[in-house]
C-alpha positions in Angstrom: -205.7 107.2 -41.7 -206.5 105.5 -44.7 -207.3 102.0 -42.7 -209.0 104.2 -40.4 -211.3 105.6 -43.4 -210.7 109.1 -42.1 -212.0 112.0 -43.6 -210.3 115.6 -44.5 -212.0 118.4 -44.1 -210.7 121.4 -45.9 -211.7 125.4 -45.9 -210.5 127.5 -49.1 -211.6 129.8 -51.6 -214.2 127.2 -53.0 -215.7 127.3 -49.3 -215.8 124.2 -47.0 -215.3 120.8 -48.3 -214.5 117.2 -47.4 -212.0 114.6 -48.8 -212.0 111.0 -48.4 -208.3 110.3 -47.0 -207.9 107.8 -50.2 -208.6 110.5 -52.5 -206.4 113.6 -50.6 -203.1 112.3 -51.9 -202.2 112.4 -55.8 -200.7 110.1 -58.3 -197.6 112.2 -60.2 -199.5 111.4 -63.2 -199.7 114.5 -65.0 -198.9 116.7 -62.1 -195.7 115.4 -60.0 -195.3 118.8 -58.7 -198.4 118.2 -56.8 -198.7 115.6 -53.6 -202.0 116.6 -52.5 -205.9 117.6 -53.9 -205.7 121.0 -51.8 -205.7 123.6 -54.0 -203.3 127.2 -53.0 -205.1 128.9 -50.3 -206.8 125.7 -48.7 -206.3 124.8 -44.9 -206.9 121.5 -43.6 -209.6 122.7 -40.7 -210.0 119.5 -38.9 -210.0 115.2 -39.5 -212.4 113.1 -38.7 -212.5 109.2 -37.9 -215.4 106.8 -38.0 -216.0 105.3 -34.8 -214.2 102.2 -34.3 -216.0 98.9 -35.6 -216.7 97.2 -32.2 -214.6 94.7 -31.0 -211.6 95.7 -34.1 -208.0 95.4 -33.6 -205.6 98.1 -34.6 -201.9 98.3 -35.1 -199.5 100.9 -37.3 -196.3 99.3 -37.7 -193.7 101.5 -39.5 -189.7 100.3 -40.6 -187.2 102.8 -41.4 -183.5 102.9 -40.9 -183.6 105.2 -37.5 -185.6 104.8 -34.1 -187.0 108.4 -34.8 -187.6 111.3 -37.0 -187.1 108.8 -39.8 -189.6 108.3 -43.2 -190.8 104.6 -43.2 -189.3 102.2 -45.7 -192.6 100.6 -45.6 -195.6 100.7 -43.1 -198.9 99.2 -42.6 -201.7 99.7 -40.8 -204.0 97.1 -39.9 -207.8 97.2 -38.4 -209.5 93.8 -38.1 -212.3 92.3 -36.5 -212.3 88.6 -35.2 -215.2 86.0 -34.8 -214.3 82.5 -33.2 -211.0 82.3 -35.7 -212.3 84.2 -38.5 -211.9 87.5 -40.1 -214.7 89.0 -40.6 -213.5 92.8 -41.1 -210.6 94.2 -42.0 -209.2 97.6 -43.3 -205.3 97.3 -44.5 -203.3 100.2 -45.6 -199.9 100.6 -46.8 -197.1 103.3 -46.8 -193.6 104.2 -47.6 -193.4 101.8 -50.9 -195.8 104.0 -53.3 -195.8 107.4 -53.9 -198.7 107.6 -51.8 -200.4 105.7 -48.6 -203.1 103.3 -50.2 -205.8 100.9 -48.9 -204.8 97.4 -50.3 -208.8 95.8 -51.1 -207.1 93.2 -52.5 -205.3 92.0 -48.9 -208.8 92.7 -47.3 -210.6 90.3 -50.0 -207.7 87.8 -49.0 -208.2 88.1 -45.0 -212.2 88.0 -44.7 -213.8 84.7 -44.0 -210.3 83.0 -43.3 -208.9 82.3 -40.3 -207.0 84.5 -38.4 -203.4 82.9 -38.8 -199.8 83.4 -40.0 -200.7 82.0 -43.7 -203.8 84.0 -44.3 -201.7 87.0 -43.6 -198.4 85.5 -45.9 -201.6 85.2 -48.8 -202.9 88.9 -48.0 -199.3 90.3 -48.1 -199.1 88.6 -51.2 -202.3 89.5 -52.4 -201.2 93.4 -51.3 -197.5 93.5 -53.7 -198.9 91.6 -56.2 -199.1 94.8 -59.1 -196.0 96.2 -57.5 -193.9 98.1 -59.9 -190.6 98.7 -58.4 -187.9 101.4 -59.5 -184.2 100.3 -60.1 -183.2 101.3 -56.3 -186.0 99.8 -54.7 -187.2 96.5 -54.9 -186.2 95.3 -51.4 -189.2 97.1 -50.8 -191.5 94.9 -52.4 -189.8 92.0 -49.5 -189.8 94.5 -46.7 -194.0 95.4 -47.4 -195.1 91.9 -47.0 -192.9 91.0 -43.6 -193.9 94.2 -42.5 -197.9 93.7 -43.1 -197.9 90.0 -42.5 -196.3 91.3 -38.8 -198.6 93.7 -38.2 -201.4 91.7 -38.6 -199.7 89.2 -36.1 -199.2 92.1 -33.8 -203.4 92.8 -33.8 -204.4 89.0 -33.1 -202.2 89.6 -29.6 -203.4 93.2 -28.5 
């Protein structure tokens, strides 16, 4: 949803109210007993999606260790748009290897104007893990994010 640019929209005691996907999940920060901006009492009511940029290209890849009912170990989602051999659009989003999904600008800055081809994606995947931080148990992740973006965007040039 964040590649998508979705949209939350949420009814509580403070009435009816929207939340950009990239804002609805929370940093630990000061409050790591709290994942997400609804408050007690809040109900998600419905999501909504932008229409799809004509001619884009989407594709969710997702790894874990199981064929179902499994967390990812790292995802990415991937919406692109194509001229000739060049990117001229694309929206790139990232999950299991952060405490929350996030949009990765900087792979998008990487990707636009290029062409659409197995090094531009290695330089956005890059581009993407760059400020990674990892924790003791899971740097593999760091790896395992880049193959699994740089893959996904491989998988959109052939649907």
């Amino acid at each position: 949803m964040a590649a998508l640019e979705a949209t939350i929209h949420v009814q509580g005691a403070k009435g009816l109210r929207s939340i950009a996907f990239g804002d609805f999940h929370l940093l630990p920060g000061n409050t790591p007993h709290r994942e997400t901006g609804l408050e007690p009492g809040d109900l998600i009511t419905h999501v909504t999606l932008p229409a799809p940029a004509a001619g884009s290209k989407q594709v969710y890849l997702k790894l874990r260790d199981r064929a179902s009912y499994e967390f990812a170990l790292a995802s990415a989602a991937v919406v692109i748009n194509v001229t000739g051999q060049n990117i001229t659009r694309a929206r790139i989003a990232l999950g299991g290897v952060g405490t929350k999904p996030w949009r990765s600008k900087e792979a998008e800055a990487v990707l636009v104007g290029q062409p659409a081809e197995k090094g531009t994606f290695a330089k956005a995947a890059e581009a993407a893990m760059r400020d990674a931080k990892p924790q003791s148990q899971n740097r593999f992740k760091i790896e395992l994010a880049k193959r699994c973006l740089t893959h996904a965007l491989q998988m959109a040039m052939t649907t």
